[in-house]
C-alpha positions, 0 to 999 in steps of 0.5 A: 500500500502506497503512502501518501509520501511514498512516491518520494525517493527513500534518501530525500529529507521528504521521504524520511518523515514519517521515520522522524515522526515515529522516533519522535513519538518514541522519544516522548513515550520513553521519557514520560515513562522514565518521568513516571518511574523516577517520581514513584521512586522519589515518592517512596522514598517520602513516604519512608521518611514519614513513616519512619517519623510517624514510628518515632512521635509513636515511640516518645508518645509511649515513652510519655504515658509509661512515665505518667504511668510511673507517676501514677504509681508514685502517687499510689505509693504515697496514698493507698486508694489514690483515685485521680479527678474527674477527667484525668490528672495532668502531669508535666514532663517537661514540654510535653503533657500526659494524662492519669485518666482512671485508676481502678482498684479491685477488692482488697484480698483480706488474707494476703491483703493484696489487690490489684490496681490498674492504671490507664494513661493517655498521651499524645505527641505531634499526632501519635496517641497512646492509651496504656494500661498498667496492672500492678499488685499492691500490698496495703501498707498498713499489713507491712513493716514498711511505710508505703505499700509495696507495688509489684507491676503485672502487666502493661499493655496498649 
C-alpha cells in the first residue's frame, strides 16, 4: 500500500518523515515513562521518611504515658486508694503533657491483703496517641513493716 509520501525517493529529507515522526513519538513515550518511574521512586522514598517519623512521635508518645504511668504509681505509693479527678490528672514532663485518666482498684484480698490496681494513661505527641494500661499488685501498707505499700507491676499493655 502506497503512502501518501511514498512516491518520494527513500534518501530525500521528504521521504524520511514519517521515520522522524515515529522516533519522535518514541522519544516522548520513553521519557514520560522514565518521568513516571523516577517520581514513584522519589515518592517512596517520602513516604519512608514519614513513616519512619510517624514510628518515632509513636515511640516518645509511649515513652510519655509509661512515665505518667510511673507517676501514677508514685502517687499510689504515697496514698493507698489514690483515685485521680474527674477527667484525668495532668502531669508535666517537661514540654510535653500526659494524662492519669482512671485508676481502678479491685477488692482488697483480706488474707494476703493484696489487690490489684490498674492504671490507664493517655498521651499524645505531634499526632501519635497512646492509651496504656498498667496492672500492678499492691500490698496495703498498713499489713507491712514498711511505710508505703509495696507495688509489684503485672502487666502493661496498649
Amino acid at each position: 500500500m502506497k503512502t501518501p509520501l511514498s512516491h518520494f525517493p527513500k534518501g530525500t529529507p521528504w521521504g524520511n518523515q514519517q521515520k522522524g515522526f515515529i522516533a519522535l513519538i518514541s522519544s516522548i513515550i520513553l521519557s514520560l515513562i522514565l518521568l513516571g518511574l523516577t517520581l514513584q521512586v522519589s515518592s517512596g522514598n517520602f513516604s519512608a521518611r514519614a513513616n519512619a517519623l510517624s514510628a518515632e512521635f509513636k515511640s516518645i508518645s509511649v515513652a510519655l504515658a509509661r512515665s505518667c504511668s510511673q507517676a501514677a504509681l508514685l502517687r499510689l505509693s504515697l496514698e493507698y486508694w489514690y483515685v485521680p479527678n474527674e477527667g484525668g490528672d495532668s502531669v508535666n514532663i517537661e514540654e510535653n503533657t500526659c494524662i492519669i485518666k482512671e485508676i481502678n482498684h479491685e477488692i482488697e484480698n483480706p488474707s494476703t491483703h493484696t489487690k490489684k490496681v490498674t492504671v490507664i494513661t493517655q498521651s499524645s505527641y505531634r499526632g501519635a496517641f497512646t492509651l496504656l494500661y498498667t496492672e500492678v499488685l499492691m500490698t496495703n501498707p498498713g499489713f507491712i513493716s514498711i511505710t508505703s505499700p509495696s507495688v509489684s507491676l503485672l502487666r502493661t499493655y496498649e
